[in-house]
N, C-alpha and C positions, 0 to 999 in steps of 0.2 A: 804784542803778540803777532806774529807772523803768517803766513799761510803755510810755512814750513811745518811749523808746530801743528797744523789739525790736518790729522792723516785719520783720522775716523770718519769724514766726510767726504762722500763718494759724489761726483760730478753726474748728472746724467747722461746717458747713453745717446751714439748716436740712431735717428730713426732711421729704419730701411725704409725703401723705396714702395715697400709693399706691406701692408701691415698686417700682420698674420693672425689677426683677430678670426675666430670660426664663424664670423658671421659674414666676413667676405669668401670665404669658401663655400656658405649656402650657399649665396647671390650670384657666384661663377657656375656653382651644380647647377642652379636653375636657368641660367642664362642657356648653358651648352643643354639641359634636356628639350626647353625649349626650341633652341633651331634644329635638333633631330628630329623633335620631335616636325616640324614645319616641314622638311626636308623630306620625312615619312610622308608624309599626308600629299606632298605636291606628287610625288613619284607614283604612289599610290593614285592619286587621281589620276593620273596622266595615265596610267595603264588603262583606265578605265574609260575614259576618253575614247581610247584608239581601239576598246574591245567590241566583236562585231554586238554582240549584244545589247551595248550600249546601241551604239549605232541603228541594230534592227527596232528597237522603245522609242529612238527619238522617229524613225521614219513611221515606227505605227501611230505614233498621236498625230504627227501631220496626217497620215490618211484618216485617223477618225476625227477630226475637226473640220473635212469639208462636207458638205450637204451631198453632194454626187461623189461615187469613186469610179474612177476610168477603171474600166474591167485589165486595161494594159499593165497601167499601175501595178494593180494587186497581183495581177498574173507576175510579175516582175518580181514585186517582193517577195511572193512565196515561193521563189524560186532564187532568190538568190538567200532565203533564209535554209531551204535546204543542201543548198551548194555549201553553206557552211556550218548546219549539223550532221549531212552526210559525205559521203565522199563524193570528191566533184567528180570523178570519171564516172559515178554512176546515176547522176543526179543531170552534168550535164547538155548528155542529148537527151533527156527527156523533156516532154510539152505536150499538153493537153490532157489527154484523158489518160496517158502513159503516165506523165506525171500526177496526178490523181493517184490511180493505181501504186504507185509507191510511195508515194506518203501514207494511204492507209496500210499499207504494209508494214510499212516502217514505223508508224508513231507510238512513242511510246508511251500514249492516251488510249490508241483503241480509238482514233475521232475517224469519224467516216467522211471521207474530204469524196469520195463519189458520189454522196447523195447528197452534203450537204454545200460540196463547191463546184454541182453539172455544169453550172454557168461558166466553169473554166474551158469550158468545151468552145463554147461561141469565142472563143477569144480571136478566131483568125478573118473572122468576117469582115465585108468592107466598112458596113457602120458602125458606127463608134458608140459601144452601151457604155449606159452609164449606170453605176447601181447606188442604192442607197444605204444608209451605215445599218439600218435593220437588215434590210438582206444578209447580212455578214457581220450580223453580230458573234453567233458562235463559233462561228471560221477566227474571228480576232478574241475571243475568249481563248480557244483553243493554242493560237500564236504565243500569247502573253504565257501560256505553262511549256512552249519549249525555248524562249527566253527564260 
């Protein structure tokens, strides 16, 4: 008998290069949701990184972590925190009791920054105050709801 003679018996095929089973098609879905998803999350954090808000939470736990706060300091932050929730041309040349004066205008708490931040008045003096984290607790309560 020959190999001529059996034509009923088929040779196997050759294999591709890639084998098109669906279970290599999950493992590529998940492979590619994966790095979007990875890709989402780094771009996503990086905005967040660079937003003032972040920015203004990371500088308020350093001022609440030391024992004294220089009245400079705090005068500084609440002034560069409203440079960037209101408009800078009207924010500013304000300082002192001016700027006081328009944050309790402006907030949109109703927080009385005249009575409860007068000490923003002494900020031009030649000694150097120092205040304590109760002094200004409510002034940094108040902070943390316009972040």
């Amino acid at each position: 008998m020959s190999e001529d003679q059996i034509y009923d018996i088929y040779g196997l095929n050759k294999v591709s290069w890639f084998p098109p089973g669906i279970g290599y098609f999950y493992v590529l879905a998940t492979a590619l949701l994966l790095v979007g998803l990875y890709v989402f999350i780094k771009k996503h954090r990086g905005k967040r990184l660079v937003s003032w808000q972040y920015q203004a939470k990371q500088e308020l736990r350093q001022i609440e972590k030391q024992d004294k706060i220089d009245l400079v300091t705090l005068h500084d932050f609440i002034k560069k925190l409203a440079i960037n929730k209101f408009e800078r041309s009207n924010v500013a040349k304000l300082s002192g009791s001016e700027l006081l004066k328009f944050l309790e205008k402006n907030d949109p708490h109703n927080f009385s920054w005249t009575s409860s931040a007068k000490f923003m008045n002494r900020i031009y003096r030649k000694e150097k105050e120092q205040l304590k984290l109760t002094d200004i607790k409510d002034i940094t309560s108040n902070i943390k709801k316009w972040i």
